[in-house]
C-alpha positions as CSV (number, residue, x, y, z in Angstrom):
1,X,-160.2,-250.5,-2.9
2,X,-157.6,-251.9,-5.4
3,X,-158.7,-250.6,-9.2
4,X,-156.5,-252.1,-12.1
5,X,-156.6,-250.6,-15.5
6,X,-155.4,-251.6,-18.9
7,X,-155.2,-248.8,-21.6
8,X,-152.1,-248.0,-24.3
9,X,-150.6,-245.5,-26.6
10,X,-150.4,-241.5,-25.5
11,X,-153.8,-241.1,-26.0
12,X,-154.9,-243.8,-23.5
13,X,-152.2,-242.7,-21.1
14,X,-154.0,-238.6,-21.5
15,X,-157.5,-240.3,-20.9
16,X,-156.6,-242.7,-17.9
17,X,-154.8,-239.8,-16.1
18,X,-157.8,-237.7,-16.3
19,X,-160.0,-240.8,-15.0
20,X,-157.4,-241.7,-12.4
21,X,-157.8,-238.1,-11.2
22,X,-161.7,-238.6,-11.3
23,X,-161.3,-241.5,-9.4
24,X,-159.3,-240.4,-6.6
25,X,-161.6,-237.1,-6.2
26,X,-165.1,-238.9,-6.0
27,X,-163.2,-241.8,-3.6
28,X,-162.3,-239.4,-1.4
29,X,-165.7,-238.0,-1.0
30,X,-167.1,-241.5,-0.4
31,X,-164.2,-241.7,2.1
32,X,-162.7,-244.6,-0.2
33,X,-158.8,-244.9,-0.4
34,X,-157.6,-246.3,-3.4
35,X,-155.0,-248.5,-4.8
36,X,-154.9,-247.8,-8.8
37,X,-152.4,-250.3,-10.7
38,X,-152.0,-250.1,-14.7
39,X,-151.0,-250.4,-17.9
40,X,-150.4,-246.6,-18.7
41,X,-148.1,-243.7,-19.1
42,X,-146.0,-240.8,-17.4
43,X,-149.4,-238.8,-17.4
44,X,-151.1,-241.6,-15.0
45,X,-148.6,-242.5,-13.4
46,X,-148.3,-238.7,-12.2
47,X,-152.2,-238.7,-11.5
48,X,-151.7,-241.2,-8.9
49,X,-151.4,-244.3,-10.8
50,X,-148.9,-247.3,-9.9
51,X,-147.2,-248.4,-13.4
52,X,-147.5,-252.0,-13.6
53,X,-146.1,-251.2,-17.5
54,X,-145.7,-248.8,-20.0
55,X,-147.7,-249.3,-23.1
56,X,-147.7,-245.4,-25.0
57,X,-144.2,-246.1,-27.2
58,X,-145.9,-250.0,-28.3
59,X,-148.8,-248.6,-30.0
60,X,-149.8,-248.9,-33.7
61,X,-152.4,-248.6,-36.7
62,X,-151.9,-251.3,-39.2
63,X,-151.7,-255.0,-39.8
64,X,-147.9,-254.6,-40.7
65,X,-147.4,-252.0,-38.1
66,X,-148.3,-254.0,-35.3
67,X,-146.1,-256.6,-36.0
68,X,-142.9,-254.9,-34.1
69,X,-145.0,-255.0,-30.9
70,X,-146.3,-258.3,-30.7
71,X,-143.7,-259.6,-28.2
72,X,-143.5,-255.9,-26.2
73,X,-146.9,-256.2,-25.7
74,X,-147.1,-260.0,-24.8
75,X,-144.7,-259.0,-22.2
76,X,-146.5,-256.3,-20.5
77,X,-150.2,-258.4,-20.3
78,X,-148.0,-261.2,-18.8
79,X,-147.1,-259.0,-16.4
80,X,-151.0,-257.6,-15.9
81,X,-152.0,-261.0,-15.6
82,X,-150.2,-262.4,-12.9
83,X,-150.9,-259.1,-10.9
84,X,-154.3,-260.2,-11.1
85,X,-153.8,-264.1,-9.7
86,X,-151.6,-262.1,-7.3
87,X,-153.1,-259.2,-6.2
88,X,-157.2,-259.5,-6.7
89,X,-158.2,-256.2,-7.8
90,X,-162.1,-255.2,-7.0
91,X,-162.9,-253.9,-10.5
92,X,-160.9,-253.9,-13.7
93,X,-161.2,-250.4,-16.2
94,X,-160.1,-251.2,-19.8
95,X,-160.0,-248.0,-22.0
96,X,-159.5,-248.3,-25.8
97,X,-156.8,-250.3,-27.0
98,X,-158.6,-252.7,-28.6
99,X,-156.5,-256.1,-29.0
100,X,-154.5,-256.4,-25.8
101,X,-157.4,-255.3,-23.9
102,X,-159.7,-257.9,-25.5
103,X,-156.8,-260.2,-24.6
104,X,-157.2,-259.3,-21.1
105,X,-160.8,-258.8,-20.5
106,X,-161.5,-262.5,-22.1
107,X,-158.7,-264.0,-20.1
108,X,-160.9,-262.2,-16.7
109,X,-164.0,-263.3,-18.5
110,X,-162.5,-267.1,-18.5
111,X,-160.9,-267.1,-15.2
112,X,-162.3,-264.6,-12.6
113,X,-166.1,-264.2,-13.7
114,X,-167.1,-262.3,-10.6
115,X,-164.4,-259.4,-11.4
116,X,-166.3,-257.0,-12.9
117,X,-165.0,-254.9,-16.3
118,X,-166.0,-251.3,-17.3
119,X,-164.7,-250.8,-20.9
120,X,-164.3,-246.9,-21.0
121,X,-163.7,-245.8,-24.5
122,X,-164.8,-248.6,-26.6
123,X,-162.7,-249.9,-29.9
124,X,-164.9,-247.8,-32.5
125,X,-166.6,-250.4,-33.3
126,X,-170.0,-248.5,-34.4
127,X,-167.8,-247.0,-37.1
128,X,-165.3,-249.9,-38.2
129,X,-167.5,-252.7,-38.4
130,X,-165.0,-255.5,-38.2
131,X,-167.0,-257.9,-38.0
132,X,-169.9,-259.3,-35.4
133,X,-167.7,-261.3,-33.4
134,X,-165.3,-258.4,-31.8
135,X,-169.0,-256.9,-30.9
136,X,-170.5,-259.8,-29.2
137,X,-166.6,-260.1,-27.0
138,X,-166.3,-256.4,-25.8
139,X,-170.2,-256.6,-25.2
140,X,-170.2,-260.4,-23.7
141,X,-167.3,-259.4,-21.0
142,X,-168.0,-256.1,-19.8
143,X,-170.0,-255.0,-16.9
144,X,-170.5,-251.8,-17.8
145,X,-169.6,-249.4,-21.0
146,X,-169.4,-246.3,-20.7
147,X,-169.5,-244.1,-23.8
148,X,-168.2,-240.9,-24.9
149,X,-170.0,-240.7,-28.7
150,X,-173.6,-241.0,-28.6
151,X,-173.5,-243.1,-31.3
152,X,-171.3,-245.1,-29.8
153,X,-173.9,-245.6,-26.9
154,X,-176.7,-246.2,-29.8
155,X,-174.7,-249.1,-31.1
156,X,-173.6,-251.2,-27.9
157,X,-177.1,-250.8,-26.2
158,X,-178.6,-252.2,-29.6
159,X,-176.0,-255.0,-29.3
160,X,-177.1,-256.0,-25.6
161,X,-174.6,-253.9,-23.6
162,X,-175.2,-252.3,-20.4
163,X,-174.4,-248.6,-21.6
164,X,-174.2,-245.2,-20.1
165,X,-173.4,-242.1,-22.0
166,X,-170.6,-239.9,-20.4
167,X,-169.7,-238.1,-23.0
168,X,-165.9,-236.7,-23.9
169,X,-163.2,-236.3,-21.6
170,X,-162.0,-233.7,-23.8
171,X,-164.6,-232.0,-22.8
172,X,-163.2,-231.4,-19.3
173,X,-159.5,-231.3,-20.5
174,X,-159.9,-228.1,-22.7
175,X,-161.8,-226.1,-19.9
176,X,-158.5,-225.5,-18.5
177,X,-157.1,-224.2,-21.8
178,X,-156.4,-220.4,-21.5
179,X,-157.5,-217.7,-23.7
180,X,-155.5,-216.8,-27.3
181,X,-153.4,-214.0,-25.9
182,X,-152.4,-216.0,-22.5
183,X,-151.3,-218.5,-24.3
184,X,-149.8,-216.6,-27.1
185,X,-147.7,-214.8,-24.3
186,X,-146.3,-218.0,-22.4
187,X,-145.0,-219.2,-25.7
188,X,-143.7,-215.8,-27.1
189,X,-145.0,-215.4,-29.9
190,X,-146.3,-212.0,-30.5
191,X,-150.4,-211.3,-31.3
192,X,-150.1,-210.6,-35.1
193,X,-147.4,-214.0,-35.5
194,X,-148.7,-216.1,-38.0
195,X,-149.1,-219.6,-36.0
196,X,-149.3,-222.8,-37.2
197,X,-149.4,-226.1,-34.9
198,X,-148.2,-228.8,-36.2
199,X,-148.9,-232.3,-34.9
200,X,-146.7,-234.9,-36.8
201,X,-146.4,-238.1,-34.4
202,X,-147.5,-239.8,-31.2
203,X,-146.5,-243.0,-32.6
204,X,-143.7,-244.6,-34.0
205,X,-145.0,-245.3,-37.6
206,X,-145.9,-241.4,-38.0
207,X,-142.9,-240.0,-37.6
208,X,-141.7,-242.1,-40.8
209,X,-145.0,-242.2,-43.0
210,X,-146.5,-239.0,-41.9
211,X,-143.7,-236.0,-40.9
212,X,-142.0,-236.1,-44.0
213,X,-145.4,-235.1,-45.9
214,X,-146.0,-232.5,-43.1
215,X,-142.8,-231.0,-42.9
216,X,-142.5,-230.3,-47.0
217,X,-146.1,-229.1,-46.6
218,X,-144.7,-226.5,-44.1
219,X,-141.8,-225.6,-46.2
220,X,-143.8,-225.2,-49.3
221,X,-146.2,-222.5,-47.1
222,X,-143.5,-221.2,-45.1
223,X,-142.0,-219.8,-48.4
224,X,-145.6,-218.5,-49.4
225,X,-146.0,-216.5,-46.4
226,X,-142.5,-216.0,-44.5
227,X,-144.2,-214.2,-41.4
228,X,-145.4,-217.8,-40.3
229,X,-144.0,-219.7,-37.3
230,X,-144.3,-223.5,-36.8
231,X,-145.1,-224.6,-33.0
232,X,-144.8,-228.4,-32.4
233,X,-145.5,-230.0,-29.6
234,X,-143.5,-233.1,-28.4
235,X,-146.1,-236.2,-28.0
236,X,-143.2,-238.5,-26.4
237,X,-139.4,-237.2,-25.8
238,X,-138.2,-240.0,-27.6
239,X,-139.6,-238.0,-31.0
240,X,-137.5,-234.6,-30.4
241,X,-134.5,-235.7,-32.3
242,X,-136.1,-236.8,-35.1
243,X,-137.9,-234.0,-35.4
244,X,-135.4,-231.4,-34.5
245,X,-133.7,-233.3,-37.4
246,X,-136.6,-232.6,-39.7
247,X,-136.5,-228.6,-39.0
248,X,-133.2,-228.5,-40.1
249,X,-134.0,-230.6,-43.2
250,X,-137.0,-228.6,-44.2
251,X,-135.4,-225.3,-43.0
252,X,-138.6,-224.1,-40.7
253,X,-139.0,-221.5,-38.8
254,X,-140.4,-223.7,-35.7
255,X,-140.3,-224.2,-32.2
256,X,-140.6,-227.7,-30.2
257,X,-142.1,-227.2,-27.0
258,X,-141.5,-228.3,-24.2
259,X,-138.1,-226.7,-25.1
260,X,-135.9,-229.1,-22.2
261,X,-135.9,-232.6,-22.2
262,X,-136.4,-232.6,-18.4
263,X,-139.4,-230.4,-18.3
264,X,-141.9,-231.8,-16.5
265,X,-145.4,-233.7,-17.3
266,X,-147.0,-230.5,-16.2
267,X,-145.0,-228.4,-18.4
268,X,-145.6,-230.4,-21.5
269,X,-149.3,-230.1,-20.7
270,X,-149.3,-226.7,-20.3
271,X,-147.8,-226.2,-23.6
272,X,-150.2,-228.2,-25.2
273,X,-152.9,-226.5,-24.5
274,X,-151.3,-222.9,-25.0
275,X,-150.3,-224.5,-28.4
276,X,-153.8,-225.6,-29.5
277,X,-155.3,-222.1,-27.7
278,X,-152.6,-219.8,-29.5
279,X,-152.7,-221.3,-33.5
280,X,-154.1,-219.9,-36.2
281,X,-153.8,-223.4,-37.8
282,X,-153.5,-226.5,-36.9
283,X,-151.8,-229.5,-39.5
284,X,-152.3,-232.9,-37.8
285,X,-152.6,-236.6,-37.6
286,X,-155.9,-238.3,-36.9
287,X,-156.5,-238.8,-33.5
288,X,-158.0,-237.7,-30.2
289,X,-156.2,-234.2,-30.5
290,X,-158.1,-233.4,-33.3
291,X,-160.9,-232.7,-31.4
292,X,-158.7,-230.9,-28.7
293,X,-158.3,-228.6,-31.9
294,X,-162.1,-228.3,-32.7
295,X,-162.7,-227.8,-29.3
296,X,-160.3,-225.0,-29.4
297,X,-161.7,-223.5,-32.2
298,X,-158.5,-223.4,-34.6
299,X,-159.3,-224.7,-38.3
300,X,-157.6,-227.9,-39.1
301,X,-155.8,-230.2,-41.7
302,X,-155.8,-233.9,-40.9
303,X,-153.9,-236.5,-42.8
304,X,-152.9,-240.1,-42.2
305,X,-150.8,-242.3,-43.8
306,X,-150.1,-246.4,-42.7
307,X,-147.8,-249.3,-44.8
308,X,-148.9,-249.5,-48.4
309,X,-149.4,-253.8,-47.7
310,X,-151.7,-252.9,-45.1
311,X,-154.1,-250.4,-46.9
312,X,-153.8,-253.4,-49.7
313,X,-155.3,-255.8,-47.5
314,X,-157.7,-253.7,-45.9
315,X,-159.1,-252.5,-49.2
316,X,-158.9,-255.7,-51.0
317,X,-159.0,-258.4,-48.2
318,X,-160.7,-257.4,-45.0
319,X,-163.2,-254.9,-47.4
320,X,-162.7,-252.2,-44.6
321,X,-164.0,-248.8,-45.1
322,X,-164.9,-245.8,-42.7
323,X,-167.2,-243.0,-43.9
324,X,-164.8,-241.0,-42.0
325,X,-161.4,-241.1,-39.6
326,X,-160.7,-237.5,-37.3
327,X,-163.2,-237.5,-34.5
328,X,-164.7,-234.2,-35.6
329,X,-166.1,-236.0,-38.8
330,X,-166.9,-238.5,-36.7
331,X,-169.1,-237.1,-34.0
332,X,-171.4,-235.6,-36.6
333,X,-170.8,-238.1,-39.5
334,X,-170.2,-235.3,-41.9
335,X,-167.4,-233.7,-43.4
336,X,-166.1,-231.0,-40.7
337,X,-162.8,-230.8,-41.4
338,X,-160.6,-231.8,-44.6
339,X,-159.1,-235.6,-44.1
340,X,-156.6,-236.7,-46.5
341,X,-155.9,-240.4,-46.2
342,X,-153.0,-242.3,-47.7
343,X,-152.5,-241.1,-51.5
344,X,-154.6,-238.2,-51.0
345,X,-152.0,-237.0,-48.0
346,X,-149.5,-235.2,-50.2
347,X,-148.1,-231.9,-49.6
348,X,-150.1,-230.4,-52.5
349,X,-153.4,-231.3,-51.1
350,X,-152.3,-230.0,-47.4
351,X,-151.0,-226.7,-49.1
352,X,-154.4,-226.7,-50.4
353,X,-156.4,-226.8,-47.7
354,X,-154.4,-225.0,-45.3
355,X,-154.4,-222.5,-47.4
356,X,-158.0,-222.1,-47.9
357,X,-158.3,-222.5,-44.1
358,X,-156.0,-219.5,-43.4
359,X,-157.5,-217.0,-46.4
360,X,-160.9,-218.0,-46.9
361,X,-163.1,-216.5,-44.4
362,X,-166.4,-218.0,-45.4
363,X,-164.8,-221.5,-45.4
364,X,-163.2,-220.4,-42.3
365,X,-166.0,-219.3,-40.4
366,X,-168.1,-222.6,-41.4
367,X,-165.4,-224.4,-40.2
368,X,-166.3,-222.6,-36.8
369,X,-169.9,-222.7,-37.1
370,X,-169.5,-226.8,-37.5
371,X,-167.4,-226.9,-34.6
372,X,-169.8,-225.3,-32.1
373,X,-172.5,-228.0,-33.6
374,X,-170.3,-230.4,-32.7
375,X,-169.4,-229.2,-29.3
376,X,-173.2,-230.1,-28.3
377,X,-173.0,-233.7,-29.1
378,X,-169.9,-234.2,-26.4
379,X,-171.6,-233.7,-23.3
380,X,-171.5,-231.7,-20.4
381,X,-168.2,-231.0,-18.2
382,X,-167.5,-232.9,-15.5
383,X,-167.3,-236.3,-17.6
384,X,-164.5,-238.0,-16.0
385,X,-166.5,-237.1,-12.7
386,X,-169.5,-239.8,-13.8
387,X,-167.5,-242.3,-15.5
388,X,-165.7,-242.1,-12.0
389,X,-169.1,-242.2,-10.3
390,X,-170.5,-245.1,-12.3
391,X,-167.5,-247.4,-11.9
392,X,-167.8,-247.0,-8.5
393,X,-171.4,-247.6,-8.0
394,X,-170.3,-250.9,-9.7
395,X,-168.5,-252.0,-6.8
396,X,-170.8,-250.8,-3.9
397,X,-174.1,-251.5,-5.6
């Protein structure tokens, strides 16, 4: 059974690795052998996947940010498409990655109307509200949706689609996680260390719109409490110069794990998840790792910061606004945790709230009670498990 799936940035490549995992477990209890081809990362490709391209360093956010990786990206669906006149694969999965994979699910839509499309991970859509037309596409040329928000099912079945709720395939990352002092230990940091994770970048635009503001944050608090430690985990390797740069700069007292530029996929996993298990704090961009965080039960910052032009347009052209941006908020559609967006992400306001975070119990400890109300709208484990199930009922249904 040939399975081809389109998905980009790191946070695509985390997700299809856990689904390409999924998938080769419930084939092999049907018997099934499979032949997975995508647009991915290291992290599928090391879950059994056969890189047709790499798509986790051409990612953005932004109208001006995108612009650098018009002609990368061109280049990799050129390559997806004539794998699909070449190769005819029995089902196509597109997670996320909302442009080039409506690129390539309308070209499939136009051109091979019998190859069925499962968009896992929708474009948030139910919370952007772009506009009806990107709606009636993603819901005209899929299959099959599968969901991981419930509101996110509640929207696309309203809209016509043919929807089934998964839930979060956080939900079956984290389980792995291992307990505060494990993970404490395999880092070396000692019990009473004063840990705070810092997640500056998994994209290219981050590193120069949102480290800086991170890093003087840290500095700032580092001088108000010197017993703290900074742990950073490396999103890409590309990024470790540029931040190893940065500590210098800012003078922290930090560590970058994985510590080798040849450690392994599996190490850099592994330290992720002792990272997020072992922090007292966590100071981060928006993104799929802040529910990792949540999950993980370790109070949180989040910030983001894009192009001035394009926050311009957005505001004043496009009229775009989102009640809220980290998934925590999300999920629940109330404030969780603190989100500072654009001129609100300054190093004052992140001093700020961090510093509530770490001294304030009562804000603390609602913090904590939020999260575990939260934790019951993602599902039950085993979530890459039924996506994998569903996508394969499509085929032999």
């Amino acid at each position: 059974m040939k399975i081809f799936i389109s998905t980009g940035e790191v946070s695509g490549d985390l997700q299809g690795a856990l689904l390409v995992e999924a998938l080769h477990r419930q084939a092999q209890l049907r018997g099934l052998n499979l032949d997975i081809v995508a647009l991915g990362g290291e992290k599928m490709a090391a879950a059994g996947a056969t890189l047709l391209g790499s798509t986790t360093k051409i990612g953005s956010v932004g109208i001006i940010e995108s612009l650098s990786f018009i002609f990368p990206t061109l280049k990799v669906q050129q390559k997806a498409k004539e794998y699909l006149r070449n190769e005819s694969p029995d089902i196509v999965i597109l997670i996320d990655y909302m442009g080039p994979n409506l690129n390539i699910g309308s070209y499939i839509h136009k051109n091979y109307q019998n190859l069925p499309i499962v968009w896992y991970i929708a474009p948030q859509e139910w919370v952007w509200s772009l506009g009806k037309s990107k709606t009636s596409k993603i819901v005209n040329l899929t299959n099959k949706l599968l969901a991981i928000f419930p509101e996110e099912a509640n929207y696309f079945r309203a809209k016509g689609a043919n929807v089934t709720w998964v839930g979060h395939p956080i939900i079956d990352r984290v389980k792995n996680a291992p307990t505060r002092e494990d993970a404490r230990r395999s880092l070396g940091i000692s019990a009473d260390t004063l840990a705070l994770a810092l997640f500056p970048a998994s994209r290219k635009q981050e590193v120069k719109y949102l480290m800086p503001v991170i890093f003087e944050a840290a500095k700032i608090i580092q001088e108000r409490l010197p017993q703290v430690h900074f742990l950073i985990p490396l999103s890409l390797e590309i990024y470790r110069s540029p931040i190893v740069e940065a500590i210098k700069k800012y003078q922290l007292q930090a560590t970058i794990y994985p510590s080798s530029p040849q450690s392994s996929q599996e190490i850099q996993e592994r330290n992720n998840l002792e990272i997020l298990a072992g922090a007292d704090l966590a100071i981060a961009k928006s993104g799929t790792v802040n529910l990792e965080i949540a999950l993980l039960n370790v109070p949180q910052v989040v910030i983001y910061k894009v192009n001035p032009i394009t926050v311009w347009i957005a505001r004043n052209i496009l009229r775009f606004s989102i009640p809220f941006m980290s998934p925590p908020n999300l999920v629940q559609m109330k404030s969780i945790v603190p989100e500072l967006f654009q001129e609100n992400a300054t190093a004052e306001n992140i001093i700020s709230e961090a510093l509530e975070l770490l001294l304030n119990s009562q804000r603390r400890n609602q913090t904590l009670a939020d999260y575990q109300e939260m934790r019951q709208s993602l599902g039950k484990e085993g979530v890459c498990d039924r996506a994998a199930q569903a996508i394969l009922d499509l085929v032999f249904t």
